[in-house]
N, C-alpha and C positions, 0 to 999 in steps of 0.2 A: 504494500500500500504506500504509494508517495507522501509528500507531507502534506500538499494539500487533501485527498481524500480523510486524513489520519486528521485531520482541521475537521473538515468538513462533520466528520464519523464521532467527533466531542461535541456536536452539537444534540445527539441524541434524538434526532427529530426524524419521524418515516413518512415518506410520500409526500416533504415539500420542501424538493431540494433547491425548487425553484426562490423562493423563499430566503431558504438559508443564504444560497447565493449571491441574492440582490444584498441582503444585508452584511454581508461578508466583503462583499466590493465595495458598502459604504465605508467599512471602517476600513479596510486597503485605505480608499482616497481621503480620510478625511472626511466623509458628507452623512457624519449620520445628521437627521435629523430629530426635532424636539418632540416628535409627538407622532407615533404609529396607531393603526386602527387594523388588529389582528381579526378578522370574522370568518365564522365560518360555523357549520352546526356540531350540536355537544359534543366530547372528544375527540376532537380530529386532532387536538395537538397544542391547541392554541397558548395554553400556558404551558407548555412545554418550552416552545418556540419562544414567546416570553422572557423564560424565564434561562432558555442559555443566549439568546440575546444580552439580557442586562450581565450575565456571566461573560461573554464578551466584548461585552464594553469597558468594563473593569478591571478583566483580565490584565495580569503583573506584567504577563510575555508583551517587551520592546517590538516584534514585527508583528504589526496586525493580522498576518497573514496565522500566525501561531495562535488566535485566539477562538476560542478559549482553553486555555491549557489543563483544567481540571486539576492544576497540584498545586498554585500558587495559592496563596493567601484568601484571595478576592475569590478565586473560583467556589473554592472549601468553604467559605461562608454563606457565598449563596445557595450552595449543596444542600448546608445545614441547615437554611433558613435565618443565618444569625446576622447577617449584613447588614451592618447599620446605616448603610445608605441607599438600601434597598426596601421599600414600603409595600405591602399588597394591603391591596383593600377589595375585600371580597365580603361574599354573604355572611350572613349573622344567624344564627337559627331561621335559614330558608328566606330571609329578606333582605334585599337589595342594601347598598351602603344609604344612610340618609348626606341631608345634606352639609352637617355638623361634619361628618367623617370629609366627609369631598372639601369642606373647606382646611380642614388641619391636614389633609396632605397636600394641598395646595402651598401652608403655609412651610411645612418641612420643605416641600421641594426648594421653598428661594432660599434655604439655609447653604452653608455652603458645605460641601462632601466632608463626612470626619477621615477618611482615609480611602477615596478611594479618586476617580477621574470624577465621576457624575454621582448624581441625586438620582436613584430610578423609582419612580413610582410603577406600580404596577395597577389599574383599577379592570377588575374581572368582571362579566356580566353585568360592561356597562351602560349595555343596551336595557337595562332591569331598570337603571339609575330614575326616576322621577326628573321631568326638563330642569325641573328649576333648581334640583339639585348636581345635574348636567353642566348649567349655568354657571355655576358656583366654579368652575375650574376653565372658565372660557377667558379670563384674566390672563392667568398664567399660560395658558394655551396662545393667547398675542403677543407677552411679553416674557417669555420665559428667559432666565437667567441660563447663560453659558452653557452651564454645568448641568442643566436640569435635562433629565428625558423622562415621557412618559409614553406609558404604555397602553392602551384602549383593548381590550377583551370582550366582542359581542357576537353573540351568536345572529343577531340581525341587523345589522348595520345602519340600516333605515331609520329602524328606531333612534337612532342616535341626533342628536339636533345639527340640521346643516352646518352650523354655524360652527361645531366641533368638528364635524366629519371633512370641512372644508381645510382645516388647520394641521390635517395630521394626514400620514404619509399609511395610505389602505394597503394592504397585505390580506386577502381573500384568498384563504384556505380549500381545497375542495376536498373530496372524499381520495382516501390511497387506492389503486388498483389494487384488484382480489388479489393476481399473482403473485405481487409486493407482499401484499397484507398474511399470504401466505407462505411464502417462502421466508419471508420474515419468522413466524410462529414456530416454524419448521427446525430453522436455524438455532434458534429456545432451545432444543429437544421436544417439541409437540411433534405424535406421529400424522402422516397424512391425512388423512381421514378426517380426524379432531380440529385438523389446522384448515382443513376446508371447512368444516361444519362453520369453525368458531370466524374465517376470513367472511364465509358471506355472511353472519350473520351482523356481524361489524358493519355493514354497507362501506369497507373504506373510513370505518373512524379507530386510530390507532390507541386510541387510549382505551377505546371499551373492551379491544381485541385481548389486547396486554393485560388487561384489568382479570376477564376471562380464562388467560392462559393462567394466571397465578393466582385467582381465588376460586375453586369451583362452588364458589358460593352465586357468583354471577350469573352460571350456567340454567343455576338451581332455581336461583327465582323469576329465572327465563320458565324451565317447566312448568314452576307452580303458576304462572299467568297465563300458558296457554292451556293446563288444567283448568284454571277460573273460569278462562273465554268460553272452552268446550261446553262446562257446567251451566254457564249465559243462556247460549244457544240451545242445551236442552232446555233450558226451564220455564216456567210459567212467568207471567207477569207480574205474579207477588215475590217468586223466587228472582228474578231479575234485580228486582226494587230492594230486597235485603241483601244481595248480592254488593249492588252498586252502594247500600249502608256500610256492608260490612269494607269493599276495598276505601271509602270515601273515611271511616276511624283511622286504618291502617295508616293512610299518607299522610293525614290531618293537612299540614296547609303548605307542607313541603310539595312544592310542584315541580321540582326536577323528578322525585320521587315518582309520582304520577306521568310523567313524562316519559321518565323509560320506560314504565308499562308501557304506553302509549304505542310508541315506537316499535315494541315487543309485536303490539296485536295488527300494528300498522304492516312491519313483515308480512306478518301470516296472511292478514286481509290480500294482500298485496300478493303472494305465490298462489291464493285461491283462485283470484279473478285471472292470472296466467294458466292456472290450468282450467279453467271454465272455458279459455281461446284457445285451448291447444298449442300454448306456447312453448317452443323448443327450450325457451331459458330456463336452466336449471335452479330451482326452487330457495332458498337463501335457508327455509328450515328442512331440510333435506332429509331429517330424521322423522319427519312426522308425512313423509310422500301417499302412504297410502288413507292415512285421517285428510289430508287437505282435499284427494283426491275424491273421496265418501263425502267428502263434504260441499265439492263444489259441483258433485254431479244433484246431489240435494236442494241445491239454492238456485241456481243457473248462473249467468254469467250478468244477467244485470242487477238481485240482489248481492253479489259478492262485489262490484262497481259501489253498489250506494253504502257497503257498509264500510267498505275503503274511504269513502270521502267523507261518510259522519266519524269517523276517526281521527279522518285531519281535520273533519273543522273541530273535533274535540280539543286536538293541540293546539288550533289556535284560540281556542275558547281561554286557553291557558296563560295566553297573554292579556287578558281583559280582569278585571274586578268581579267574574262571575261566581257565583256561587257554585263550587265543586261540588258537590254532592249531586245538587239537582241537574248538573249539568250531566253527571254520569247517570241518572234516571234518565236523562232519556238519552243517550250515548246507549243504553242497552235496548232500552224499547226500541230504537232506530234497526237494530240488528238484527237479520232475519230468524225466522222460526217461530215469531206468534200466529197465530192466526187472528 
């Protein structure tokens, strides 16, 4: 491996080399800039990417081309999370930062570094951020001090106020290819099979993949929700409605929680309606081929369409002030099998 791949390969990041790249030639010339806007949907990397960004910003190694080294000082702290010039500001028991928090990293950032080149703030899910607590850092966002970078983390970008989005330098994330995603797992010691299973079920996001290859807790509560769905679909309309009580306790008002369900049932919806068309592509829950199959020959090909789509509008229900619960009453009624 030459030294730039051996560069490249400390950055830890899979399927966005593109990415590393750009911001690898900024620090070569000199051009980083004060404020990026990382997006892209849950796990793909994003505070990965992040977070060996500000590890090579900091980085001790004299050629930038060597950053980040992983053994200096600066690198071992942000490893540890102990970098005092390094801030993240993320959720709090499942809610967005307020705008108290957004202004005191604002105000850390014009401090000047206790040892290192820059001030990095990191703000995650800050497409969650309420505008006006968005606002609150649109100051320093025009006037940012030398030393200061900041980091933007959102899964939807839109959401973010022009006026921030206009100021900071986008980095749109996409999903990794399967073969990546799999020959990566592979690489781990995951044997083939497994490393397929768990590559499609990732859609291409590195962090869930990884998440999966090292807790088979992941896998786990993958079964248990398409057990739930299974039990949906058989049941009656009282059994639906205690159904959708009992997952709606479970998450309480953590909506990432709810979210991965989501995504879970969203798959499956999603491999049904391709085998209702006779579609050649191969199924992402691979393991359950002949259940989706019994089940899409059951519905047809246009209720496995509409329960695909009350699913996604369920995820986006998720980003509004709606009442979860009753949103899941009828996220189950919507789903075929009553009469």
């Amino acid at each position: 491996m030459d030294e730039g791949s051996r560069a490249s390969a400390n950055w830890g990041v899979i399927g966005h080399e593109w990415a590393v790249d750009f911001l690898r030639r900024a620090l070569r010339h000199g051009r980083n800039r004060h404020a990026y806007l990382i997006s892209g949907s849950p796990s793909l990397g994003k505070m990965k990417l992040a977070r060996a960004y500000a590890m090579a910003l900091n980085c001790e190694k004299r050629n930038a081309a060597d950053r980040p080294c992983l053994d200096c000082r600066a690198c071992k702290a942000v490893d540890r999370g102990s970098d005092p010039d390094l801030l993240v500001i993320s959720q709090a028991d499942g809610q967005p930062p307020k705008i108290d928090e957004i202004r005191h990293a604002a105000h850390a950032l014009a401090l000047k570094p206790f040892a290192s080149r820059y001030r990095i703030a990191i703000f995650d899910d800050f497409d969650l951020v309420a505008p006006l607590a968005q606002d609150a850092l649109l100051k320093t966002l025009e006037e940012p001090p030398d030393y200061a970078v900041m980091i933007l983390i959102a899964a939807n970008a839109e959401r973010i106020l022009p006026t921030v989005r206009s100021r900071a330098q986008m980095l749109p994330l996409r999903p990794a290819p399967l073969e990546l995603m799999k020959d990566t797992l592979i690489s781990r010691g995951c044997d083939e099979e497994r490393a397929d299973l768990i590559a499609r079920l990732s859609c291409g996001r590195a962090g869930w993949a990884l998440k999966a290859l090292a807790d088979d807790e992941t896998l786990a509560i993958r079964e248990e929700m398409l057990n739930l769905l299974r039990d949906v679909l058989a049941g009656t309309r009282l059994a639906r409605i205690k159904a959708a009580e009992t997952l709606s306790k479970r998450v309480g008002r953590d909506k990432a929680e709810l979210r991965h369900v989501l995504d879970i049932w969203q798959t499956y919806w999603r491999d049904v309606a391709l085998q209702c068309l006779d579609s050649p592509v191969k199924p992402c829950n691979g393991d359950r081929r002949a259940e989706i199959r019994a089940l899409a020959q059951r519905i047809g090909p246009a209720n496995a369409l509409e329960a695909l789509k009350a699913t996604q509008r369920m995820l986006q229900t998720l980003d509004t002030n709606a009442n979860l619960r009753l949103a899941l009453d009828a996220l189950f009624l919507d789903y075929p099998g009553l009469d």
